[in-house]
LOLUMVEX-876816 format. One record per residue: residue in one letter; x, y, z of N, C-alpha, C in turn. Coordinates in steps of 0.05 Angstrom, whole numbers, plus 5000, padded with zeros to 4 digits. Layout:
<recs>
AXYZXYZXYZ...
</recs>
This chain:
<recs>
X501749775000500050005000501850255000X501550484981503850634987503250964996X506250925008505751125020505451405007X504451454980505251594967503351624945X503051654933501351764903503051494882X504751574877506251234863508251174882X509250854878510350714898512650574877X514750504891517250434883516650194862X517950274832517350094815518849854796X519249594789519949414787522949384788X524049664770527149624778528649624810X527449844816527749854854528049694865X526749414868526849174880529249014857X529248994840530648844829534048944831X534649184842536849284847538149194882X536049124895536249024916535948814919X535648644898535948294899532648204921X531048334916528148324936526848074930X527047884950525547674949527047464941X529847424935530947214930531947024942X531047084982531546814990529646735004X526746764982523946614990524546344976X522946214998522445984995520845894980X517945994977515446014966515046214940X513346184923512746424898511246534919X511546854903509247044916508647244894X507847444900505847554879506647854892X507948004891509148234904507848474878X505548574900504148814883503849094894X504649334882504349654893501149694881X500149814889497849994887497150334885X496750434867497650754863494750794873X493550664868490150724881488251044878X490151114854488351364840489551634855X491451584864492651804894493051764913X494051894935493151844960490151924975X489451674965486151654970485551334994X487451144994486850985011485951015043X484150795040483250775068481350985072X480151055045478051195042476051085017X474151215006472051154989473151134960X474651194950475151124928478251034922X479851024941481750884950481350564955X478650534966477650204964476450154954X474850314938473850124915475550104888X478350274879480050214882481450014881X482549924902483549704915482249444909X479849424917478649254916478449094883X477349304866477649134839480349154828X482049294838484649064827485248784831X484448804862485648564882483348304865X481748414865479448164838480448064823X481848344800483548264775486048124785X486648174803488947904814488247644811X486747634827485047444836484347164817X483747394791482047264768483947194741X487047364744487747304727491247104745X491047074767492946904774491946624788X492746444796493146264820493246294844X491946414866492346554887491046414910X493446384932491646284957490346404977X487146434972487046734988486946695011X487346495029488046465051491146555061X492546645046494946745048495547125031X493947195034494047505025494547645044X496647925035497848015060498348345049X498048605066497948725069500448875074X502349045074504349185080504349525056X504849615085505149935082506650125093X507650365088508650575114506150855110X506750975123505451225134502651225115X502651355103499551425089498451095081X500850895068499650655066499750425085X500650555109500050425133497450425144X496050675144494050745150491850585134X492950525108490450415088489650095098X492949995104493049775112491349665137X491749855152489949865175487749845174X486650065153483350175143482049925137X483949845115483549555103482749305120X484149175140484548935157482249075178X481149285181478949355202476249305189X476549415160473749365143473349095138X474948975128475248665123477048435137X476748395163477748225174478248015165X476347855156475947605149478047605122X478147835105480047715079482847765080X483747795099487147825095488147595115X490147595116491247325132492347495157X493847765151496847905162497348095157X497748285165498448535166501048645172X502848805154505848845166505849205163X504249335182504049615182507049875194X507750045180510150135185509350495191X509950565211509350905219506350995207X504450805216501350935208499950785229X497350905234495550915259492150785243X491750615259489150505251487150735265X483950595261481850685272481450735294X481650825309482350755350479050565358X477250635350475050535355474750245341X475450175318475049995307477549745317X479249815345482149615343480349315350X477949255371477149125374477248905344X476449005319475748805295478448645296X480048685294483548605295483748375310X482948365336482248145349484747825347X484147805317485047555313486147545279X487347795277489347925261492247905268X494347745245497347775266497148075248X499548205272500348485262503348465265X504848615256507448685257506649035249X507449095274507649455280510949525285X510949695267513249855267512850125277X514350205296514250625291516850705309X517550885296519351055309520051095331X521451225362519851245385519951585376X520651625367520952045363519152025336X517251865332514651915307513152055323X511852305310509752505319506952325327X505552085307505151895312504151645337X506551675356507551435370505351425383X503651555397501051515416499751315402X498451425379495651245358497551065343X499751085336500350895326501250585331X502750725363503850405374501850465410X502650625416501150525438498850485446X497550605426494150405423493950195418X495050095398494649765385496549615405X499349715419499949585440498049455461X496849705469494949705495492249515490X491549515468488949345453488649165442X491149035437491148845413494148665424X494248725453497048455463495948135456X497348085438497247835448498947585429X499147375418501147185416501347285379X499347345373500147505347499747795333X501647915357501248195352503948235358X506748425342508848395343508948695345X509848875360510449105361513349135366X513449325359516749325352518049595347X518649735370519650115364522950125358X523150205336525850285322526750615334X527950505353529750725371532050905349X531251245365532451425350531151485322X528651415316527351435299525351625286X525551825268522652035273521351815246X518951965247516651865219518651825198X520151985182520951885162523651725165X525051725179527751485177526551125185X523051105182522750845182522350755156X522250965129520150915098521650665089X524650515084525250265080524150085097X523250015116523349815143520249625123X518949745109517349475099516949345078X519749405062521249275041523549035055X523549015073525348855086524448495074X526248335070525248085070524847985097X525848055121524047935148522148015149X521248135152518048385163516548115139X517048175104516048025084515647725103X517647605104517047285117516747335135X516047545148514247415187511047485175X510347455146507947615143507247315136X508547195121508447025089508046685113X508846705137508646415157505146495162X503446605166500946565177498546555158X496746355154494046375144492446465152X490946515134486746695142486446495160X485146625185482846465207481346445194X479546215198477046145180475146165199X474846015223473246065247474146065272X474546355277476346385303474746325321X474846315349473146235371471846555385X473546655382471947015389471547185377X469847375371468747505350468847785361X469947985345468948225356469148425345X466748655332466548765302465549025306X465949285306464449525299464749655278X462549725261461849885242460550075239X461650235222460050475221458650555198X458950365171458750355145458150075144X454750095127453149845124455549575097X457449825084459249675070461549465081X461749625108463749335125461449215144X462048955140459148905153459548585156X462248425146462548195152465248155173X464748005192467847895212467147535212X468447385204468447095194465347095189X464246875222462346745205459746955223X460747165230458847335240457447565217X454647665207454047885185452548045196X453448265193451748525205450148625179X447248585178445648565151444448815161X443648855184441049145182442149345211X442549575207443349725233440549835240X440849915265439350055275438650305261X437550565245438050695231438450945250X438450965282438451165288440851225305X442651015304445751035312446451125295X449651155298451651185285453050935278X453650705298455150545295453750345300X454850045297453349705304456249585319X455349405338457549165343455748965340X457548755338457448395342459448325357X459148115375460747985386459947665391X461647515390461547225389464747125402X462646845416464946715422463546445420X465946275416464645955411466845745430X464845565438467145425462467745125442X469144975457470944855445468544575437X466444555453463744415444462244455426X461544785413460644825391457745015413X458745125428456245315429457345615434X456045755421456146085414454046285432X455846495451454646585458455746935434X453347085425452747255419451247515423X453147785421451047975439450848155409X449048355414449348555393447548795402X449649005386448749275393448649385375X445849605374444649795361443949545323X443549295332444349195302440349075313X439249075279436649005274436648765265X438548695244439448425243441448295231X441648105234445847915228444547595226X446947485218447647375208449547125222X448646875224451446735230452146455205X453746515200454346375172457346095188X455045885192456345595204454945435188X456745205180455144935168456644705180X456444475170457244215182460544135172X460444255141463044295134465644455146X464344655161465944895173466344705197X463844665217464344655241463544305240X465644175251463843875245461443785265X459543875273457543915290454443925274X452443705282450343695271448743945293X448344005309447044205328449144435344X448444625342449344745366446945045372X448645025401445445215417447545505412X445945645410447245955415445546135430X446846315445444946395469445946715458X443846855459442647065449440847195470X443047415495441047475508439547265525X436647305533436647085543435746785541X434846805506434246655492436146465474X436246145479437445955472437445815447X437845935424437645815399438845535393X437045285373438145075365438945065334X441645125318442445145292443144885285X441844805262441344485247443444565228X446044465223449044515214448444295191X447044135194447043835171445344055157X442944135163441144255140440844535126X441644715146442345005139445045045142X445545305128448345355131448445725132X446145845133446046125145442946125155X443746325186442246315210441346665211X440046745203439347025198437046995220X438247225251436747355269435047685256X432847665267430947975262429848015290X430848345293430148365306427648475319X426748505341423948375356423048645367X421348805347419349045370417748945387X419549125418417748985439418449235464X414749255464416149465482416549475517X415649035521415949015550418448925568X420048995533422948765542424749045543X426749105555428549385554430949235539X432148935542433548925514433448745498X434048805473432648725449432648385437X430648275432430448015418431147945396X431447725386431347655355428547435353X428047365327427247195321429146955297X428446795286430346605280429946515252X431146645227429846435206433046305193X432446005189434745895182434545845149X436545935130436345865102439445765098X438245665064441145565061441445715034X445045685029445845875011447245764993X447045784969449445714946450045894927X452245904921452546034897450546114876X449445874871448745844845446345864852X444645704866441845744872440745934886X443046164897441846314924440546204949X438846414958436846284981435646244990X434345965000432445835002432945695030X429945765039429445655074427445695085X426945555108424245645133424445835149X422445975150422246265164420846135195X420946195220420546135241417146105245X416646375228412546465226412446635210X409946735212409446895189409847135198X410647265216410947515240413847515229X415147285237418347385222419147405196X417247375189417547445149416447775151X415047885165414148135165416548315178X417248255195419348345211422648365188X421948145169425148155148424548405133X420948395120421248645106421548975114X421048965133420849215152422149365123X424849365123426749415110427149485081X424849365075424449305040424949645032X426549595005427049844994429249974998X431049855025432750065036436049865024X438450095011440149865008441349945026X441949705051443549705084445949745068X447549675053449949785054451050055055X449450175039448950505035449450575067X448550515090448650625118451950705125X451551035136454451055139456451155114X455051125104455851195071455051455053X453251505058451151825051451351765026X451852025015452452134989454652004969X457951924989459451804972459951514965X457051354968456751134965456251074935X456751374914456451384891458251284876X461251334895463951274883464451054885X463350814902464450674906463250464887X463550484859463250364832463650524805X463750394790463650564767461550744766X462551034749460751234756460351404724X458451494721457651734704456051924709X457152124703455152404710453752564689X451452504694449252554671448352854678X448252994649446653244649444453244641X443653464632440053524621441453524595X440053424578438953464551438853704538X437953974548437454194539437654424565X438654684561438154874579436155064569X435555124592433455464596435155774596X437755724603439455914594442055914596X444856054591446356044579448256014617X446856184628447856104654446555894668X444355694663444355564675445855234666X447155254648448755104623452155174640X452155374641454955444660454955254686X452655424708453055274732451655044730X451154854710451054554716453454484715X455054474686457154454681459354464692X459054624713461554804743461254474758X458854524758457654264789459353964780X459153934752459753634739461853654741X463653794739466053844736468053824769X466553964782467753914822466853644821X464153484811463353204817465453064807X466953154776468252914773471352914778X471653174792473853114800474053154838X473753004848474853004878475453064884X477253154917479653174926479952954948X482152964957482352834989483353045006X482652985038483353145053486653125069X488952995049491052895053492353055047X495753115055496753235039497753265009X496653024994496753134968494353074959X492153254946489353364945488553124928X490853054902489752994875488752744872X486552684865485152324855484652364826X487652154813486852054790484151984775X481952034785479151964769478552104746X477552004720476052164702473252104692X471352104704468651954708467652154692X466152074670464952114635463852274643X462752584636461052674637458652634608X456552604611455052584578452452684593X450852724564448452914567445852654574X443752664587441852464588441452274569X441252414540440052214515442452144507X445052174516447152054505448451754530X447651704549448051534554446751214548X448051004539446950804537445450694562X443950404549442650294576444850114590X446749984564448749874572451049954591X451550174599452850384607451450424643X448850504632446950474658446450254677X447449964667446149784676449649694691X452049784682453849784694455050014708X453950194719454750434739452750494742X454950674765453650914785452451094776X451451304773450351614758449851864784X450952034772450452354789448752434757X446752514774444152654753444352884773X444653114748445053364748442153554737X440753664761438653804736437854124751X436354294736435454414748431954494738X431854284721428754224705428354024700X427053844712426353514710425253584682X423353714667423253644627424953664624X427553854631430053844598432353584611X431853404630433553214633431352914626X432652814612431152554598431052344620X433352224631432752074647432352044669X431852274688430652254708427452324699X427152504678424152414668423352254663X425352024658424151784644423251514669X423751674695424351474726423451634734X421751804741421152084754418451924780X417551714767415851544786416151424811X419951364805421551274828423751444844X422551684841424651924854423351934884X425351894906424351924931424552104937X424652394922424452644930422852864909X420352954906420353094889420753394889X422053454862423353714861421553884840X420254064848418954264829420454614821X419054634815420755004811419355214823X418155094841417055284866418455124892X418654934898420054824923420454494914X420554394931421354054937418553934962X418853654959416353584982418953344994X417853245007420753135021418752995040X417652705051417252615072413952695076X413552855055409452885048410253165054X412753285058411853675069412953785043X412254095038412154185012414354455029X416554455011417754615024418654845003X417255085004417155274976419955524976X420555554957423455834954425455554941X427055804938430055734934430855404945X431855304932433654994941435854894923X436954784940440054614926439854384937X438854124927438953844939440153684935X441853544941442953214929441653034946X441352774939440352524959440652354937X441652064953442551814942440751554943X439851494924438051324930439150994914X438050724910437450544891436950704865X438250614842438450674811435950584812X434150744794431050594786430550304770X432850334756433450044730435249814745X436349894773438849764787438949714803X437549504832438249584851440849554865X441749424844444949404857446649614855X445749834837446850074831445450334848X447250534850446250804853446751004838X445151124848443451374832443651654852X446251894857446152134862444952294842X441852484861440452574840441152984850X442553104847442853374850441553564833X438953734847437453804835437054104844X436454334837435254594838433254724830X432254884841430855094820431655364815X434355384822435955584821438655594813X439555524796442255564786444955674808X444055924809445756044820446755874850X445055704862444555584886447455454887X446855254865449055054857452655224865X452755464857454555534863454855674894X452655704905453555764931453355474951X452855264934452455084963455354994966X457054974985459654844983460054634979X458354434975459254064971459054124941X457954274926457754244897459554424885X461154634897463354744886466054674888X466154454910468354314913466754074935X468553824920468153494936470853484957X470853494968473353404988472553125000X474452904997473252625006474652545036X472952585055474352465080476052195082X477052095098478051795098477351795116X477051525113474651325139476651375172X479751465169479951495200478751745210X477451905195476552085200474052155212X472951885213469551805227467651915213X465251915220463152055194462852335192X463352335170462352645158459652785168X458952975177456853005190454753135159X455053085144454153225115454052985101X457252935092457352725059456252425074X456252375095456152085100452052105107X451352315100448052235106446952235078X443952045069443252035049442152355034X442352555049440652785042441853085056X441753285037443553505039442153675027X441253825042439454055042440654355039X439954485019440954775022439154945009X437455085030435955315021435055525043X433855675046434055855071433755925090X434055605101434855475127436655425132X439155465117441755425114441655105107X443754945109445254745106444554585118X443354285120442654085141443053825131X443753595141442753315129442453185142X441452885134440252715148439252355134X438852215141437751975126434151975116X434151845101431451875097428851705124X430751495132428751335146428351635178X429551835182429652005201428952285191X428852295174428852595165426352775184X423952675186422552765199423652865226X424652675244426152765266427652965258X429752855240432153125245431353375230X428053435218427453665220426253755236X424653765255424553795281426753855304X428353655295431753745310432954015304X432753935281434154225270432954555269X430554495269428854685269427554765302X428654615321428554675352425954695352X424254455340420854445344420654225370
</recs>
């Protein structure tokens, strides 16, 4: 992961004889990841479809994938093995600081920590994960006389490399322990965080399993999860899992995912599940018995909403392929300017790092010039300030969860009249696997005073949530500035409005 915008390239290693007294092949890869953007929103998605194209075009044991970074790609490294526990084996992090909240996921992560003792650093970087994460595979290790930069060689080393390259992925560790803040990290082995509470900020899971095969499980602020055991994993035809104060029995010969929902009740103060067991395949998907017909009502609660999106707001746009669609036609010569301004901050980003720049160049085209083919593989920022002169949100205007007129917006059944500048992120109408940022006005000029649309600055996830970009909805009219999710908006206008 590098520490840098580009990272040291093929001759570099080969001048240093790197890797020549492995024992094993390996697959030794840098990542430029569009800038220094890692360990943020388009830094991992990113990452992620390279690590695919690896994946798909080599031989790879992914029970042996491994992570190594210094400073900015230390941090990614971190970002990385906190979001996705379950897919890396090892971590060899050099002068960079993880999540402080998230060290719990790590759990049952080996680490090899490097830092300085004179790194500006040294608090979040070693003596947190010291203090949180002791234990038989966690290697900390302070390189005396050291500031931040005299450690940038230390994770090119072939030891650091082979103390990474001896450990495999846990497949099913015996203790579990996961917080999230983004519905997109949401798996730790065989534990899934499927539905948050919508009115937190954050979810945990926790699990532990004894050496008999029974699981005790707690969970917070979470609506519902997931435990993903079968007979193949665990060699056990039954096991009980206790949930609170309720004793579940999981049939391991017949199911192989255990999906809890959770239980409105208003005589209990903490919260229940109910129980439906299905089974899963690749190929067939899934199919299973629901407990009653109360817990089939209780799954849909939900219907409509995509849980990953949670935690995510607005830049859950980036994290796929993207195009930014205009109107078809303008009403005038300035309102053709400030769309154009808007597409232009959309398609180019920043980060809030010291170097600003993300390689992205995401298409701009006009409504009637995008294919369906095109549509049915990305994201879209729909740009308008007249639902007639833009074609395809006229052409979906049935499935807009916000409507926008040229006297006001209605939002939640209220009609809210003057001036507005809106964005909100919803399900693509043609996609639900896709999204759809729809940024809309009835004022041109708006666009240029709201600040998210004259410049994108992209937080990184150590940065915790954005109190703006990470909500589905962003309000600007002359109420000033507000956002919020859709399943709350009612509340947080009332909140905001001190009713």
């Amino acid at each position: 992961m590098p520490g840098k915008r580009y990272e040291l390239g093929l001759p570099d290693f080969q001048k240093r004889g790197f890797g020549q007294g492995w024992e094993e092949e390996a697959i030794f890869v840098t990542f430029s990841c569009r800038g220094v953007t890692l360990g943020s929103y388009i830094g991992e998605a990113a990452f992620l479809e390279a690590l695919d194209a690896i994946l798909q075009a080599y031989r790879v044991d992914e029970d042996r994938i491994y992570l190594t970074g210094y400073s900015n790609g230390a941090y990614a490294a971190w970002a990385m093995a906190q979001a996705y526990p379950s897919r890396f084996a090892a971590i060899a992090v050099i002068a960079g600081a993880p999540h402080p909240k998230h060290l719990m996921n790590l759990l049952n992560m080996p680490i090899f920590n490097v830092v300085g003792d004179q790194d500006y650093l040294f608090a979040q970087a070693y003596t947190a994960p010291e203090t949180d994460l002791s234990s038989d595979h966690y290697k900390g290790v302070v390189e005396r006389c050291a500031n931040h930069w005299d450690t940038h060689e230390l994770r090119l080393l072939d030891g650091v490399l082979s103390w990474l390259m001896q450990w495999k992925r846990v497949m099913v560790p015996q203790r579990i322990a996961y917080r999230t803040e983004r519905g997109r990290h949401n798996r730790a082995y065989w534990l899934e965080l499927t539905q948050v509470d919508e009115t937190e900020e954050y979810s945990e899971l926790y699990g532990e399993m004894s050496k008999t095969g029974e699981l005790d499980v707690r969970a917070v602020h979470v609506d519902e999860f997931i435990i993903h055991l079968s007979h193949e994993i665990v060699p056990l035809e039954l096991v009980h899992v206790r949930i609170g104060a309720r004793v579940f029995v999981l049939d391991l010969l017949e199911y192989n995912r255990f999906r809890f929902v959770k239980i409105e009740s208003r005589k209990r103060p903490s919260p229940e599940y109910r129980l439906i067991a299905e089974r899963w395949s690749e190929t067939d998907g899934i199919s299973g018995k629901e407990t009653d017909d109360e817990t089939a009502r209780f799954r849909l609660k939900s219907a409509g909403r995509n849980p990953s999106g949670h935690g995510m707001g607005v830049l859950d746009v980036y994290m796929d392929r993207l195009h930014i669609v205009l109107p078809s036609s303008y009403a005038t010569p300035e309102e053709e300017q400030a769309v154009k301004r808007t597409a232009k901050a959309l398609a180019s980003p920043r980060t809030a790092t010291w170097n600003p720049y993300i390689g992205v160049h995401y298409p701009v085209v006009a409504s009637h010039e995008i294919s369906e083919e095109e549509l049915a593989d990305s994201n879209v920022i729909c740009i308008t300030s007249g639902l007639s002169r833009h074609e395809l949100l006229q052409r979906h205007q049935a499935h807009l969860q916000i409507s926008c007129t040229e006297k006001g917006y209605v939002l939640g059944g209220d009609f809210t009249a003057g001036e507005y500048c809106l964005s909100y992120i919803q399900p693509a109408p043609w996609s639900t696997r896709k999204q759809m940022l729809v940024v809309a006005t009835n004022s041109p000029r708006m666009l240029g005073k709201n600040l998210f649309m004259r410049k994108l600055i992209m937080p990184g996830y150590f940065n915790g949530l954005h109190p703006y970009l990470n909500k589905e909805v962003i309000v600007y009219d002359s109420k000033g500035v507000r956002a919020f999710n859709f399943t709350s908006n009612k509340y947080a206008f009332h909140k905001l409005q001190g009713q």
